[in-house]
ZABA-702783 format. One record per residue (C-alpha): residue number from 1; x, y, z. Coordinates in Angstrom, 1 decimal. Layout:
N
REC   num       xx       yy       zz
REC   NUM        X        Y        Z
...
This chain:
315
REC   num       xx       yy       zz
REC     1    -20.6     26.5    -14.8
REC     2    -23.7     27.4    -13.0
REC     3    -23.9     31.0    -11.5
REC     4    -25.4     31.5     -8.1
REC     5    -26.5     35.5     -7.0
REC     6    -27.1     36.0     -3.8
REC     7    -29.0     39.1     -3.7
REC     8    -28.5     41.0     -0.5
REC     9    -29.6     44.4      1.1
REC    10    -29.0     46.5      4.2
REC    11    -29.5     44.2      7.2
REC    12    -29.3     41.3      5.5
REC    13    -28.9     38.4      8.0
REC    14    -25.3     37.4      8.2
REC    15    -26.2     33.6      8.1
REC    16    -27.0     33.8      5.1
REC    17    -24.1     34.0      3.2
REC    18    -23.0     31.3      5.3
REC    19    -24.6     29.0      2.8
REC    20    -22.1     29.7     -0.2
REC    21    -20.0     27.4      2.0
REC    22    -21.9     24.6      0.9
REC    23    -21.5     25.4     -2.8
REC    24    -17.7     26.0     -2.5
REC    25    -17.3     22.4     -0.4
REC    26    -19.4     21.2     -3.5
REC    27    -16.7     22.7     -5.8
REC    28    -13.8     20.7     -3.9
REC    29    -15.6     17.4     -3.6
REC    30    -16.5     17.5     -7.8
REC    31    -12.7     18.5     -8.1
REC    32    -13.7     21.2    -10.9
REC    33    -15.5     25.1    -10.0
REC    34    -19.4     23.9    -11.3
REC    35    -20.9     26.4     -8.9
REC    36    -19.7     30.2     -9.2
REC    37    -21.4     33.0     -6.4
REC    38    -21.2     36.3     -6.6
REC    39    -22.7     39.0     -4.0
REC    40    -25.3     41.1     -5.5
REC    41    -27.2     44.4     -4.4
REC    42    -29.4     47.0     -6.3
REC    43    -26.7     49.5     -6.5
REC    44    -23.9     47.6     -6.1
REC    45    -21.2     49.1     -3.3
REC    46    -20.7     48.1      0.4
REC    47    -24.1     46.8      2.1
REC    48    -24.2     45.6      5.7
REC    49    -25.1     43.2      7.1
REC    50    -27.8     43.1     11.1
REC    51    -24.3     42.6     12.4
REC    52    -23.0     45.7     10.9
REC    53    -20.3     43.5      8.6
REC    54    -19.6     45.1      5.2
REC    55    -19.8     43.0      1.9
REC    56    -19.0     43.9     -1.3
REC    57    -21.5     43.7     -3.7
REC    58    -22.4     44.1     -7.9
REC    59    -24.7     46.0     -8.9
REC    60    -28.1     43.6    -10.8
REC    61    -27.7     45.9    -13.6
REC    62    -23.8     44.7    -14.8
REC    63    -25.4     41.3    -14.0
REC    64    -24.3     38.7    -15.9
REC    65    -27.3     35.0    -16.8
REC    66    -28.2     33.9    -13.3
REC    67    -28.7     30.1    -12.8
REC    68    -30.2     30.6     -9.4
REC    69    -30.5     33.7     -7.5
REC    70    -30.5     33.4     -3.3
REC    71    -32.8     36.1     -1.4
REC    72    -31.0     37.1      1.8
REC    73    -33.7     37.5      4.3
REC    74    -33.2     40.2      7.3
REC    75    -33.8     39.8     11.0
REC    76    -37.5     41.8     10.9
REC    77    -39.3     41.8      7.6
REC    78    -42.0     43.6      8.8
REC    79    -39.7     46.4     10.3
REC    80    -37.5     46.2      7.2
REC    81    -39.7     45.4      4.1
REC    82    -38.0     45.2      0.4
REC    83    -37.9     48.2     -1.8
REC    84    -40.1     48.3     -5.0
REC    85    -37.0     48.2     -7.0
REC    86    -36.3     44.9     -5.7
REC    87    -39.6     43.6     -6.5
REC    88    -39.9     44.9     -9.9
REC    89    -36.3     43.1    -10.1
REC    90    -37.3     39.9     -8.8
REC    91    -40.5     40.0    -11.2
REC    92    -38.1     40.1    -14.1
REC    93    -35.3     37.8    -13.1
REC    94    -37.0     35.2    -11.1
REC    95    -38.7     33.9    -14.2
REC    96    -35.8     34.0    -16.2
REC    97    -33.5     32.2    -13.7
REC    98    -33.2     28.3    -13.2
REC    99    -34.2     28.6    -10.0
REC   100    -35.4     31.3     -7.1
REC   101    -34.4     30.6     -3.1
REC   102    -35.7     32.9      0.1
REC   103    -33.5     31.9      3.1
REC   104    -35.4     32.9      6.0
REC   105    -37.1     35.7      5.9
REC   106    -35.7     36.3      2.4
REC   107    -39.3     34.0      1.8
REC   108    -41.1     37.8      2.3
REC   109    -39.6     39.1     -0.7
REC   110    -40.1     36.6     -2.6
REC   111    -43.6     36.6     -2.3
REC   112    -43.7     40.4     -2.1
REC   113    -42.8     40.1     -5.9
REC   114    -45.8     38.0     -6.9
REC   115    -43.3     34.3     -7.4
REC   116    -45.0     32.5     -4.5
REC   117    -48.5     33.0     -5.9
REC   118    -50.6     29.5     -5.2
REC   119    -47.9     28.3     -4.1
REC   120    -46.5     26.3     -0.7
REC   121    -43.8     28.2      1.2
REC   122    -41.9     28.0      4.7
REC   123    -40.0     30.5      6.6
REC   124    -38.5     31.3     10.1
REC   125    -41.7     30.3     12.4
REC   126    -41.3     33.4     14.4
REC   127    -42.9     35.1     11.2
REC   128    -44.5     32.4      9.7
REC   129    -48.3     33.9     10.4
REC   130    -47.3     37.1      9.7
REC   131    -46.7     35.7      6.0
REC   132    -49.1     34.0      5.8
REC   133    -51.2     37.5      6.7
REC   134    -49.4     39.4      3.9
REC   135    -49.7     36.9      1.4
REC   136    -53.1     35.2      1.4
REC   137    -52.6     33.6     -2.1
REC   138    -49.3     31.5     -0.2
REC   139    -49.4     28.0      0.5
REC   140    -47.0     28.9      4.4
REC   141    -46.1     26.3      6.2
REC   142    -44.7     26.8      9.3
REC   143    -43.1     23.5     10.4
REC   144    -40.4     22.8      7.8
REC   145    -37.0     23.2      7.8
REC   146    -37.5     24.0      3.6
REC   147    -39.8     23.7      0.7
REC   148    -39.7     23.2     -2.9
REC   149    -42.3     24.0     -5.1
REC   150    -41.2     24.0     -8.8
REC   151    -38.1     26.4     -9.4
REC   152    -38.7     28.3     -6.2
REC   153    -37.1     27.6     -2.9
REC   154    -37.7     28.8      0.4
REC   155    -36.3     27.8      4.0
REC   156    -36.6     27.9      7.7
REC   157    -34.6     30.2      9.7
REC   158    -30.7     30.3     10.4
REC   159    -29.0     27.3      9.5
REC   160    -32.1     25.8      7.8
REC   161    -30.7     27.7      4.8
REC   162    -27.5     25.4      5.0
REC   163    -30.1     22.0      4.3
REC   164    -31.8     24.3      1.2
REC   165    -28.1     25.2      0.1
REC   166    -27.0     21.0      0.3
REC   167    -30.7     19.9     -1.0
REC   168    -29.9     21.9     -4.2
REC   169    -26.5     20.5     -4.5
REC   170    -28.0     17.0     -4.5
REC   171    -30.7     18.3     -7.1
REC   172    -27.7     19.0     -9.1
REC   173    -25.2     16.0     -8.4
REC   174    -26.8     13.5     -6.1
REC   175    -27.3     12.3     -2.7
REC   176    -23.2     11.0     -3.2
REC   177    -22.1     14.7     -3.5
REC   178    -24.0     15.5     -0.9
REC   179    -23.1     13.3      1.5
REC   180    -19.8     14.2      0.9
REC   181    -20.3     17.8      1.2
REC   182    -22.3     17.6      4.6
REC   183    -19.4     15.7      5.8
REC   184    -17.1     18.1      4.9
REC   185    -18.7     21.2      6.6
REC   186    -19.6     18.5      9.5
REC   187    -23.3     19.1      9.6
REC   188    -24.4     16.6     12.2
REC   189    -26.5     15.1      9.1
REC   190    -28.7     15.7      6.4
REC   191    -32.0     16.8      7.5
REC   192    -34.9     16.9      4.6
REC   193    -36.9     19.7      3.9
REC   194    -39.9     18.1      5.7
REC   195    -38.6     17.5      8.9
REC   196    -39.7     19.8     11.7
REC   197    -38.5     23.2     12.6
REC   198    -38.8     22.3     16.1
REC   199    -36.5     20.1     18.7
REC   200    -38.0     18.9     21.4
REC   201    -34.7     18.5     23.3
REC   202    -34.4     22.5     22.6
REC   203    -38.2     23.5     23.7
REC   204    -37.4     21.5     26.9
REC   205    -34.3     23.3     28.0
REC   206    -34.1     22.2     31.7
REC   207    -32.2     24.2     34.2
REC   208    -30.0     21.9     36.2
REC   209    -27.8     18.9     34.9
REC   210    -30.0     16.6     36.6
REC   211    -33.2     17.1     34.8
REC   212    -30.6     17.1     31.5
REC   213    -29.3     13.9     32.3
REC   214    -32.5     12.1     32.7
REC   215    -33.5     13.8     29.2
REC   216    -30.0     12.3     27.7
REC   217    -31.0      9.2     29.2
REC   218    -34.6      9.3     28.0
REC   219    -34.0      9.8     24.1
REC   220    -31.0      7.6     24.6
REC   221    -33.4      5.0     25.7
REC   222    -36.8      5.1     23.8
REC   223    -37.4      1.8     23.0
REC   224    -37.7      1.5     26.9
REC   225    -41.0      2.0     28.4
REC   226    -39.2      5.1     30.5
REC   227    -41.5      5.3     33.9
REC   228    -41.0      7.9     36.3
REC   229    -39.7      5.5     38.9
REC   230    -36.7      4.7     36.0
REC   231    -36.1      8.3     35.5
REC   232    -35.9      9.0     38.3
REC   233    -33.9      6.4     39.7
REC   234    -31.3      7.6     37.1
REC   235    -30.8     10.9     38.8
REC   236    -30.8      9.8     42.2
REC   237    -34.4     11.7     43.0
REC   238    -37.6      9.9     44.6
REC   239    -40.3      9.2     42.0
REC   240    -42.4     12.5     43.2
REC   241    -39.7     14.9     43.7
REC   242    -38.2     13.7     40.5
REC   243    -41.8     14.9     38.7
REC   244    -42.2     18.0     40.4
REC   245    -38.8     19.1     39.7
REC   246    -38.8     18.4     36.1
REC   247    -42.0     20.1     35.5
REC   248    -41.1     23.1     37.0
REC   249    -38.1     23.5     34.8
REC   250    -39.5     22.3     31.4
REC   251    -43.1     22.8     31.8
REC   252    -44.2     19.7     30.8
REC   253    -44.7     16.4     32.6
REC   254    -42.3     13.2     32.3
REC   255    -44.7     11.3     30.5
REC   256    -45.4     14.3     27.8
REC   257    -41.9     15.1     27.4
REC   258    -41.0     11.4     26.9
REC   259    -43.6     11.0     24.1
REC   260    -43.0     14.4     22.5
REC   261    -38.9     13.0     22.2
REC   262    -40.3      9.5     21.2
REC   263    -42.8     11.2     18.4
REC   264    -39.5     13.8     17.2
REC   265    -37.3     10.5     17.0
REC   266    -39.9      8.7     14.9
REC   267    -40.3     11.3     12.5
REC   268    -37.0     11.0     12.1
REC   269    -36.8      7.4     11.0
REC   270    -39.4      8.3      9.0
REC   271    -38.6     10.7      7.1
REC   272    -35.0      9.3      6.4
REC   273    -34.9      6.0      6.8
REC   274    -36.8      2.6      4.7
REC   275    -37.7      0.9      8.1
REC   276    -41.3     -0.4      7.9
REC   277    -43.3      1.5     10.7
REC   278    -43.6     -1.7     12.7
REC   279    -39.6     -1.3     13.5
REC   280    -40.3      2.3     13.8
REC   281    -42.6      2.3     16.7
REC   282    -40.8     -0.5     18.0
REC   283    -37.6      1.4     18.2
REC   284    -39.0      4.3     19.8
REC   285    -41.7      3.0     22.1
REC   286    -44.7      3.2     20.5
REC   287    -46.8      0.3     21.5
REC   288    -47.4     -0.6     17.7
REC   289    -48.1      1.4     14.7
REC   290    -51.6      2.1     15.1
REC   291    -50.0      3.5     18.3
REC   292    -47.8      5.1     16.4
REC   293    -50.4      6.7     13.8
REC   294    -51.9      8.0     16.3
REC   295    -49.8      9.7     17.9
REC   296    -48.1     10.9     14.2
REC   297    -51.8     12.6     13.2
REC   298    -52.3     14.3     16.9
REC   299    -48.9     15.8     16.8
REC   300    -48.5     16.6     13.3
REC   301    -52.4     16.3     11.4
REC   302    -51.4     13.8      9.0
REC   303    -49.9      9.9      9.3
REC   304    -46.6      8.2      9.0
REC   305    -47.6      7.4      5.4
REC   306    -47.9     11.0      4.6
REC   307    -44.9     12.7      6.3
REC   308    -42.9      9.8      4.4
REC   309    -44.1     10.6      1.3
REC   310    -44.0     14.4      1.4
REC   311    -40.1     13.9      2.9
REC   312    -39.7     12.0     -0.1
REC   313    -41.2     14.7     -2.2
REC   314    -39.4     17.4     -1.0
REC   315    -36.0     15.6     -1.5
């Protein structure tokens, strides 16, 4: 049996605990109970959570071994900082343990107790440089969904915690498990720890259906070469209204947009897939793959080659 501790204080962000799911989906699809969590706190008792949810917790002192302990991270770290007996806890548990994991902001605490020296890290990018302030001797990187650096584990905000949770599942079982297990909780799919934070489909947010449409249409459509005329002929708009419109609701031009979607899609494929990057560009409308390289080290600082390995990596 391997004993999971998720190690929660006051505030803790609810969506964290919203990762034991994936251990108890891993539970049903092995058809035995390999994964055991318990709820832990310093005291033990009731502690709630930002939405002002009670949990029962265990005190860390009637503890029993820890295979991996899960830092719960809270909505402002630097309005909320750890308390120095969770520190000098995490200094003399985290080595002992199998493994360490900061969801979110849970990252800060971590690091506050010395097991992210020299070491690469991510967190929620709203507090990313704010780390990386703190902790000068942290590797943070700010545009990945999670990170694995020898027994320690850290993730991106929210629902990046769910990937960590099914990436150490698949540590344990397989990419089968997995698979199965992401299925199961009908995650839309599997996203590795080096993909991007960011959607560009979600940093666009238009405000009417039309501009929406001829996004859908757009990413839908990337191996097209996607003018304005076609655009814009899709949502029943002249060529010129059809680029003023859509730049005053995402703040971006048609042609930026359409290459940001076309880059986000490509990193994709990737990352996750074993198509040579000839297919790759052709697939999403890169003109070839020196194209393609291009664009890949403007919008990210490193080449396909790169992001394929560190994906690879990271899984």
């Amino acid at each position: 049996m391997h004993r999971i501790g998720y190690l929660l204080s006051d505030g803790f962000q609810v969506m964290a605990i919203s990762t034991q799911s994936v251990f108890e989906y891993a539970n049903l699809v092995l058809g035995e109970p390999f994964y055991h969590v318990e709820n832990f706190s310093m005291a033990g008792g009731e502690v709630r959570s930002s939405l002002g949810m009670s949990i029962g917790t265990r005190a860390v002192s009637a503890r029993r071994q820890i295979d991996t302990w899960i830092v719960a991270g809270v909505n402002d770290p630097l309005a909320s900082p750890p308390s120095e007996d969770v520190l000098a806890f995490l200094r003399r548990t985290g080595p002992r343990a199998r493994r360490i994991g900061g969801i979110c902001t849970g990252g800060f605490v971590v690091a506050g107790a010395g097991l992210l020296s020299q070491r690469r890290a991510t967190t929620h990018w709203a507090y990313a440089r704010e780390m990386q302030k703190l902790f000068a001797d942290v590797r943070v990187e700010d545009d990945r969904i999670y990170i694995v650096d020898g027994p320690v584990w850290t993730s991106a905000g929210m629902t990046a915690g769910l990937d960590m949770a099914l990436a150490m599942v698949e540590k344990d079982h397989g990419a089968e498990v997995a698979r199965s297990v992401a299925h199961k909780l009908v995650m839309h799919q599997r996203r590795s720890g080096g993909q991007s934070q960011h959607s560009e489909m979600l940093k666009l947010t238009p405000k009417s259906d039309r501009i929406q449409r001829a996004l859908n249409y757009a990413r839908e459509n990337l191996s097209r070469p996607l003018t304005v005329d076609e655009l814009a002929e899709k949502v029943n708009l002249s060529p010129r209204q059809f680029s003023r419109v859509f730049t005053l609701e995402t703040g971006q031009s048609p042609a930026r947009a359409v290459e940001s979607l076309r880059l986000e899609a490509a990193r994709l494929m990737v990352e996750q897939s074993r198509h040579s990057l000839d297919v790759i560009a052709k697939e999403t409308g890169f003109r070839d793959r020196r194209h393609l390289r291009e664009a890949f080290v403007r919008g990210f600082g490193l080449p396909p080659q790169a992001v394929r390995r560190e994906a690879r990596e990271a899984g």
